[in-house]
C-alpha positions in Angstrom: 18.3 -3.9 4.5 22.0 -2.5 5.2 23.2 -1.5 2.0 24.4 1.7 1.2 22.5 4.1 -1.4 25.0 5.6 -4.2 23.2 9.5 -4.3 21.5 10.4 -7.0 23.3 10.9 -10.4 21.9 14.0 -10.8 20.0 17.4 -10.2 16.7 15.1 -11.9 17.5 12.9 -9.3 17.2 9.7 -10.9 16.0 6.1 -8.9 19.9 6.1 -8.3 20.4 2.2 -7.2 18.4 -1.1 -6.5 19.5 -3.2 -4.0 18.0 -6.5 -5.6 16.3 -9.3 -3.5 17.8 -12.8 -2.9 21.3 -11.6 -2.3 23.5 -13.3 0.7 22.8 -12.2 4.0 26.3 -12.5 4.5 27.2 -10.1 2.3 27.3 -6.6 1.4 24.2 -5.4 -0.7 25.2 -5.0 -4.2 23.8 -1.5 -6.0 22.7 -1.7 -9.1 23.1 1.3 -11.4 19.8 3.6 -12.4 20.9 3.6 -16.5 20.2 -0.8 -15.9 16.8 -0.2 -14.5 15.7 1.2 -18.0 15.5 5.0 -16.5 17.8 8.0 -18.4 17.7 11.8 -17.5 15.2 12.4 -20.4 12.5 10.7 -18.7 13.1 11.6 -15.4 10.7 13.7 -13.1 12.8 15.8 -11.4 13.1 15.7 -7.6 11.3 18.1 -6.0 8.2 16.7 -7.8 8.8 13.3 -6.9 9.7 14.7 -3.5 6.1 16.2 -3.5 4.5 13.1 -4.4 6.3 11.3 -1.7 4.9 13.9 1.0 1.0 13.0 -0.2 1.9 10.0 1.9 3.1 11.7 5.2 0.2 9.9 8.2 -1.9 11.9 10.1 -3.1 11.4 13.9 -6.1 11.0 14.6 -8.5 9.8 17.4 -8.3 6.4 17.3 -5.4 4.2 18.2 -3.9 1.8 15.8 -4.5 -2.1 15.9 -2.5 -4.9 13.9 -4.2 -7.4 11.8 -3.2 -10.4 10.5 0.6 -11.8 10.7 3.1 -10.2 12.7 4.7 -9.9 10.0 4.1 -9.8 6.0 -0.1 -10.3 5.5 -0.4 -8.0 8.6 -1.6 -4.5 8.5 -2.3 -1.4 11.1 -5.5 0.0 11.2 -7.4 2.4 13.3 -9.4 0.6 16.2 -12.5 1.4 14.5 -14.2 -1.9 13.3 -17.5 -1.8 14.7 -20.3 -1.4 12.2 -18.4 -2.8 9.2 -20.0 -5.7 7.4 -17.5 -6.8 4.4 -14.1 -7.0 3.6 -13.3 -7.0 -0.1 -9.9 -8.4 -0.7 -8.6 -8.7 -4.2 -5.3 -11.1 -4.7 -5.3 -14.2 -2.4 -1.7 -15.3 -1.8 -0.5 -18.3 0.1 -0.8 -15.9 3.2 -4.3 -14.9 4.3 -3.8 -14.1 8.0 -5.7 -10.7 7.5 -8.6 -12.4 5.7 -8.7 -14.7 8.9 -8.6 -12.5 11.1 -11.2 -10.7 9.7 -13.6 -13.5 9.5 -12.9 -14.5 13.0 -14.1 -10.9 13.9 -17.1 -11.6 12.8 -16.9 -9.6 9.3 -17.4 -11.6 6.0 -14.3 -11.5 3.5 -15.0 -11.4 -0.6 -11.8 -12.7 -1.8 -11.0 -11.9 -5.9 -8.4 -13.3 -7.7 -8.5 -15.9 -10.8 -5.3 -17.0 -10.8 -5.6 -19.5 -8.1 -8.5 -22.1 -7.2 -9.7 -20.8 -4.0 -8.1 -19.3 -0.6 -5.0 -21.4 1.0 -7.9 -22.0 4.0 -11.5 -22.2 4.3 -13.8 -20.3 6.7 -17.6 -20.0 6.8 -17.4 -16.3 6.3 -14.9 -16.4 3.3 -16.7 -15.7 -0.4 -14.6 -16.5 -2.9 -14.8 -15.6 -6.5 -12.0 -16.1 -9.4 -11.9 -13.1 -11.2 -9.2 -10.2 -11.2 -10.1 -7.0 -10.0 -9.7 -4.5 -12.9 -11.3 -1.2 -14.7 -14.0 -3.6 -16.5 -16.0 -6.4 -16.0 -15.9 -9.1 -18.0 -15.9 -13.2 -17.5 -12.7 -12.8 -15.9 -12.5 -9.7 -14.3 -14.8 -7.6 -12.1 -14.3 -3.7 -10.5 -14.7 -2.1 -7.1 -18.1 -0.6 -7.8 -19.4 -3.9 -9.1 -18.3 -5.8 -6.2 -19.2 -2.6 -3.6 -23.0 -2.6 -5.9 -23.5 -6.2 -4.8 -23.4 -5.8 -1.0 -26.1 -4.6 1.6 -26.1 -0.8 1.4 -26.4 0.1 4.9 -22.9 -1.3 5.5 -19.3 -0.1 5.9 -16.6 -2.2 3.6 -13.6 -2.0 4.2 -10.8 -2.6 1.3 -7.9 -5.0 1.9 -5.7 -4.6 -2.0 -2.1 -6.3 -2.8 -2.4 -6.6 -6.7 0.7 -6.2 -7.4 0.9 -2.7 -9.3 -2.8 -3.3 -10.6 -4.5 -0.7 -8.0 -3.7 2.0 -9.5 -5.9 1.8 -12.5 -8.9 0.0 -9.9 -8.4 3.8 -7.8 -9.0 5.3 -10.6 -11.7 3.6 -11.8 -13.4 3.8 -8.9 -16.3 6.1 -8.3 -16.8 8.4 -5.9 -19.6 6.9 -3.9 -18.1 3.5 -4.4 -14.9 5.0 -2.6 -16.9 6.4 0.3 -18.6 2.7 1.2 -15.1 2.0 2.7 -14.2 3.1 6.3 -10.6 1.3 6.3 -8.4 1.0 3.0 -5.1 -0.9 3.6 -3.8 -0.9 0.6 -0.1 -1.9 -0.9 1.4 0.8 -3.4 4.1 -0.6 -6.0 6.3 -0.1 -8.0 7.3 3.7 -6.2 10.4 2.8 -8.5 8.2 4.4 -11.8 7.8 7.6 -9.6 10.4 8.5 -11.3 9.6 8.5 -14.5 8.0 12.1 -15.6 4.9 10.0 -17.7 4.4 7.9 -14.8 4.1 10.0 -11.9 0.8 12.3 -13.0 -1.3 9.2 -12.9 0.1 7.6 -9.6 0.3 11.3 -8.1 -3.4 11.4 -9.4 -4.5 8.3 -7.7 -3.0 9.5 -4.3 -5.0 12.7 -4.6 -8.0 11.2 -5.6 -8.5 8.5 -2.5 -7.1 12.1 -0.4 -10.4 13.6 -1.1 -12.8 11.5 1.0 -10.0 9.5 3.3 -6.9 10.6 5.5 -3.8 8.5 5.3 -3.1 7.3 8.9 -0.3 4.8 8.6 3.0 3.9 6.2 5.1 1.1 6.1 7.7 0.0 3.8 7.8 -3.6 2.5 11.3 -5.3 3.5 10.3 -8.1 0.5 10.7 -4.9 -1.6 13.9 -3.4 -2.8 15.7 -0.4 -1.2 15.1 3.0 -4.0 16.1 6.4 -3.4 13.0 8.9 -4.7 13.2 12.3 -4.5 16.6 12.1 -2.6 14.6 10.0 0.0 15.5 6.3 0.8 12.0 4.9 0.4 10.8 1.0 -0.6 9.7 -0.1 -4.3 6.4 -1.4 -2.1 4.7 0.3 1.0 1.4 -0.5 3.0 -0.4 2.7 3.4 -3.6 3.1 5.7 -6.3 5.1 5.1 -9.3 6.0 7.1 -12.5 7.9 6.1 -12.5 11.7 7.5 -15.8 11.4 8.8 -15.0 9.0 11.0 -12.2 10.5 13.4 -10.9 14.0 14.1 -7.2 15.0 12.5 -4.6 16.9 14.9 -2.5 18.9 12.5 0.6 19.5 13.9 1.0 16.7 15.8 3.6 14.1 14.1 2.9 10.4 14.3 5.6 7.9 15.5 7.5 6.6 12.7 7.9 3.3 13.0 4.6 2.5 14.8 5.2 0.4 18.0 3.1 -2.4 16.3 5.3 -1.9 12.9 7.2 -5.2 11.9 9.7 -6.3 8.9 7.4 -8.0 6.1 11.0 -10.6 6.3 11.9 -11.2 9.9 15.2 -12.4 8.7 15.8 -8.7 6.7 16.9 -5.7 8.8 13.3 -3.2 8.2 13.6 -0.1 5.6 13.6 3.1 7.9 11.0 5.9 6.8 12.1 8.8 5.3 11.8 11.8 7.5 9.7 14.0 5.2 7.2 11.6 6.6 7.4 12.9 10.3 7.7 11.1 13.4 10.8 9.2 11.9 13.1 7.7 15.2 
């Protein structure tokens, strides 16, 4: 996106503007205040803890190089080259796009796909198991969780978690057990809305859910969503949705101190026809 950020209002450094979706390409983005978004100084976290938050997500390099999966560009992720051994995908939200499912399943690798507001995946495959129910922190006739799902495949298997709910993941992280969270080798998972980061109530528990997946996985890739608006966090220009990789430390060697290259090679806009979001340089690597 080309629009130009207003700074932040304040020292509590507030989501300062929006640049909505569905404006003219022709035109100038148009910023929409912070006080419209519902967010005042009172609730605000201020920026240095939101600026903290933010660096949880700074990618490590590690041993193995990164692939892309899926679309070239939104229903594609980058992962680490490190598919061999792992038996199921689970992949909660089936959209009209399922190029990663597919890709998956041509692999080799069978896909559970959750999600009960539609009848089934846009396409079929032999290795595509489909279920309607939501992914959630219960089970019930509608809804089913992680460790039920991860409970119902072969044990001697790597999974590897494939999660666009839409805001939703947060409470399935942190309803996830421990052992559950170590069955997967590869999370690609997408984060939203960073916009609530802001808010002082709302940042323990997404800070939290960073932290938690942290203890058993490193985060190896970052990409901001171009579908997603342009926010300013922590007096970073960052995207209300991002595609985070993570990859279980047993599994590769880090290299502190080396920075990775910020935006990957293999990195694409989500919406060719939208100009990319650039990642903030806390992140490292940033060109």
């Amino acid at each position: 996106m080309t629009g130009v950020l207003s700074e932040p209002a304040d020292e509590l450094d507030l989501p300062a503007a929006v640049v909505p979706k569905g404006r003219s390409l022709a035109q100038p983005d148009k910023v929409v205040p912070a006080t419209r978004a519902g967010f005042t100084w009172r609730k605000s976290a201020s920026a240095a803890r939101v600026e903290n938050f933010l660096r949880l997500f700074t990618p490590e390099v590690i041993d193995q190089p990164l692939i892309r999966v899926g679309s070239k560009h939104d229903g594609g992720y980058l992962i680490p080259d490190d598919l061999d051994g792992i038996g199921y995908v689970i992949s909660p939200g089936v959209g009209p796009v399922v190029d990663f499912d597919a890709d998956m399943a041509a692999r080799g690798i069978d896909v559970v796909m959750l999600d009960a507001s539609v009848k089934g995946p846009p396409l079929q495959h032999q290795r595509f198991h489909f279920k309607p129910l939501f992914l959630d922190s219960y089970v019930s006739a509608t809804t089913t969780t992680i460790d039920a799902e991860v409970a119902a495949l072969p044990p001697d298997v790597d999974l590897l978690l494939e999660m666009d709910i839409e805001g939703s993941e947060w409470k399935v992280i942190h309803s996830m057990s421990e052992a559950a969270q170590r069955r997967f080798r590869i999370m690609a998972i997408e984060f939203h809305p960073l916009t609530e980061a802001a808010h002082k109530w709302r940042l323990p528990d997404f800070e939290s859910g960073i932290r938690k997946l942290l203890t058993t996985h490193r985060i190896v890739h970052v990409h901001l969503n171009n579908a997603s608006s342009a926010v300013r966090l922590g007096g970073h220009r960052v995207a209300d949705a991002i595609e985070v990789t993570l990859h279980r430390r047993d599994r590769s060697a880090a290299h502190p101190g080396e920075q990775v290259t910020l935006p990957h090679p293999l990195d694409t806009a989500n919406l060719p026809i939208l100009l990319d979001h650039k990642p903030p340089r806390i992140w490292g690597g940033a060109r």
